[in-house]
C-alpha positions as CSV (number, residue, x, y, z in Angstrom):
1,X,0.0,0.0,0.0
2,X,2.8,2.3,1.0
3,X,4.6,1.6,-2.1
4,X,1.3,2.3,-4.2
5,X,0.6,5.3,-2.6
6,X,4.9,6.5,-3.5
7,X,4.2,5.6,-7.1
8,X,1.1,7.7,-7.5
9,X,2.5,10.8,-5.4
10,X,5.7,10.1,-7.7
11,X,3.6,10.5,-10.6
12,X,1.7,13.4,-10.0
13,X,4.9,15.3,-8.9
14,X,6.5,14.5,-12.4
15,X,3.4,15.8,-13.9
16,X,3.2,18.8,-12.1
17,X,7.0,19.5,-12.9
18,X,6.1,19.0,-16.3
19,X,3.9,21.4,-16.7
20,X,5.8,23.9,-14.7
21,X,8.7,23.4,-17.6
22,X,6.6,23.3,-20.7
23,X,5.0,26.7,-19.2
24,X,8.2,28.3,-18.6
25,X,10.3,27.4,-21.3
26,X,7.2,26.5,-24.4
27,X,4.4,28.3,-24.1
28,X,4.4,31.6,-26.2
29,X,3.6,35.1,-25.1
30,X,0.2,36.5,-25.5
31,X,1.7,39.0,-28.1
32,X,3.5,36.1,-29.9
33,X,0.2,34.3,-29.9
34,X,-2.1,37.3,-30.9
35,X,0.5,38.1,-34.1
36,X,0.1,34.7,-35.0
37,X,-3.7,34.8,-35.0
38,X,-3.9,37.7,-36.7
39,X,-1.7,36.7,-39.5
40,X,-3.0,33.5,-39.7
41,X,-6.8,34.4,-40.1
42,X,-6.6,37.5,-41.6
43,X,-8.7,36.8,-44.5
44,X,-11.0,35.6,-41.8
45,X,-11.3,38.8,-40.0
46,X,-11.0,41.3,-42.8
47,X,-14.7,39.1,-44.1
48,X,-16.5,39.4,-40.7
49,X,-15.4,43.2,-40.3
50,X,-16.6,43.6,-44.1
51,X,-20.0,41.8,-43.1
52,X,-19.9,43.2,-39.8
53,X,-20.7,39.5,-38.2
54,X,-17.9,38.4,-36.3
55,X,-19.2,34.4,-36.1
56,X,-16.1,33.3,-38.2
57,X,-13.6,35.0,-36.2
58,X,-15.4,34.0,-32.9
59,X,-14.8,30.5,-34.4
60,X,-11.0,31.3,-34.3
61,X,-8.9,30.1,-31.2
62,X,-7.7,32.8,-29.1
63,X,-10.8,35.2,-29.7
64,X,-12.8,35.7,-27.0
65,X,-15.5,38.3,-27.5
66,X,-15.5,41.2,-30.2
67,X,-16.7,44.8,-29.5
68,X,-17.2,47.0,-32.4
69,X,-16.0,50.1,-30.9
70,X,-16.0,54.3,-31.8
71,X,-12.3,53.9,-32.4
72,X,-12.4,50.8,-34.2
73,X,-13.2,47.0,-33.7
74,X,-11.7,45.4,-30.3
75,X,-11.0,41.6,-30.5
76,X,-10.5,40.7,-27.0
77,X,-7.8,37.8,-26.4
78,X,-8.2,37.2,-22.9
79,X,-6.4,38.2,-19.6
80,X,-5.5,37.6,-15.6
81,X,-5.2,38.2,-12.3
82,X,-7.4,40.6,-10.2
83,X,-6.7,44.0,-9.9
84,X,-4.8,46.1,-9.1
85,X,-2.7,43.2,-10.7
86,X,-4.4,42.7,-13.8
87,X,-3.7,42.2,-17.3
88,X,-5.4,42.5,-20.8
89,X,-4.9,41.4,-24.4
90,X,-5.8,41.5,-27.4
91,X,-5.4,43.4,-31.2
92,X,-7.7,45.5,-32.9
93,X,-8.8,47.0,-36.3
94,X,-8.7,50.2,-37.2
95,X,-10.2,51.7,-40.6
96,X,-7.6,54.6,-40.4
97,X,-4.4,52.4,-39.7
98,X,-3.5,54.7,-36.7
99,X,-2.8,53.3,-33.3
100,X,-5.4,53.7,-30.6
101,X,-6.0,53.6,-26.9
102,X,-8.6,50.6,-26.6
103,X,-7.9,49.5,-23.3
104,X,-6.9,52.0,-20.5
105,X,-7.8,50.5,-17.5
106,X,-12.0,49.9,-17.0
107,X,-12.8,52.6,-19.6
108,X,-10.9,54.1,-22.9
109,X,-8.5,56.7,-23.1
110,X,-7.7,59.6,-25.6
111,X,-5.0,58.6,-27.8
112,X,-3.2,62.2,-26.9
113,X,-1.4,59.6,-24.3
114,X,-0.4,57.5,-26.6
115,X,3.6,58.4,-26.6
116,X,6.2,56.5,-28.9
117,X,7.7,53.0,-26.9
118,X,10.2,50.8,-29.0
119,X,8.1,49.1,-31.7
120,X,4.6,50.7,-30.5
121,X,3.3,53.0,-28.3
122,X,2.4,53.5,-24.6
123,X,0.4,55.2,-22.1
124,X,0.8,55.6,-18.5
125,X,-1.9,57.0,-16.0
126,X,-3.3,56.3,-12.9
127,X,-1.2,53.7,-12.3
128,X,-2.6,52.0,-15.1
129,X,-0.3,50.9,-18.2
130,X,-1.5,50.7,-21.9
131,X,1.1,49.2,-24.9
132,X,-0.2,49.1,-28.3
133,X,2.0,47.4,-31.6
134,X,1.1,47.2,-35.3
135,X,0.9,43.7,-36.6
136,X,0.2,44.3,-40.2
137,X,-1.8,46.7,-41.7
138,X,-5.1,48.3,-39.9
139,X,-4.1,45.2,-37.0
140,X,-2.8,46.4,-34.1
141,X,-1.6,44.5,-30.8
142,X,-2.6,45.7,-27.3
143,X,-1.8,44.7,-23.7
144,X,-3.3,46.7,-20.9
145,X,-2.1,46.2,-17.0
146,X,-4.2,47.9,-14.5
């Protein structure tokens, strides 16, 4: 029984460790993962914003909800933790191909924040923190942490 209960306790440690690694070392950013599906399905996207019905690209994995928005059309890729620890992601499209300030915290921002940040741009306010990246034409990356 003892030696049973070694082997299973063995087993679930190795699985646990296993996961820890292929986390840490495998798994790909949520920006790597948003380019991807962007570039990937971007015939897919461009259709449903055409059509304005998003049920193809709510089909795609990684989309979790779209918002057509004022400032453009907010695919939302998920996020974690709680605030005053949390984080956003996602990309959105924008007819003008100018970056924008989708997520700023709970509510938007004006894009007069928006200052120039190695590949993209940034915002900082309220202790909130807003990073947004072109991925190809009228696609654009964001993270927000708030």
């Amino acid at each position: 029984m003892k030696k049973q209960i070694k082997v299973i306790l063995s087993a679930l440690i190795l699985v646990i460790v296993f996961f820890m690694v292929k986390n840490i070392f495998f798994d790909k950013s949520p920006k790597e993962q948003i380019f991807k599906i962007v570039n990937n399905n971007v015939q897919t996207l461009i259709s449903d914003i055409a059509r304005q019905d998003f049920s193809n690209s709510m089909a795609v994995r990684g989309i979790e909800n779209v918002t057509v928005l004022e400032q453009g059309i907010d695919f939302y890729y998920g996020g974690k933790g709680i605030a005053p620890s949390s984080q956003e992601y996602g990309f959105y499209y924008t007819e003008d191909d100018l970056p924008k300030a989708i997520w700023c915290g709970v509510k938007y921002c004006d894009e007069s924040l928006l200052v120039e940040d190695g590949n993209g741009y940034s915002a900082d306010f309220q202790h909130n923190y807003y990073y947004t990246e072109k991925i190809r034409d009228n696609f654009y990356y964001y993270e927000a942490h708030f």
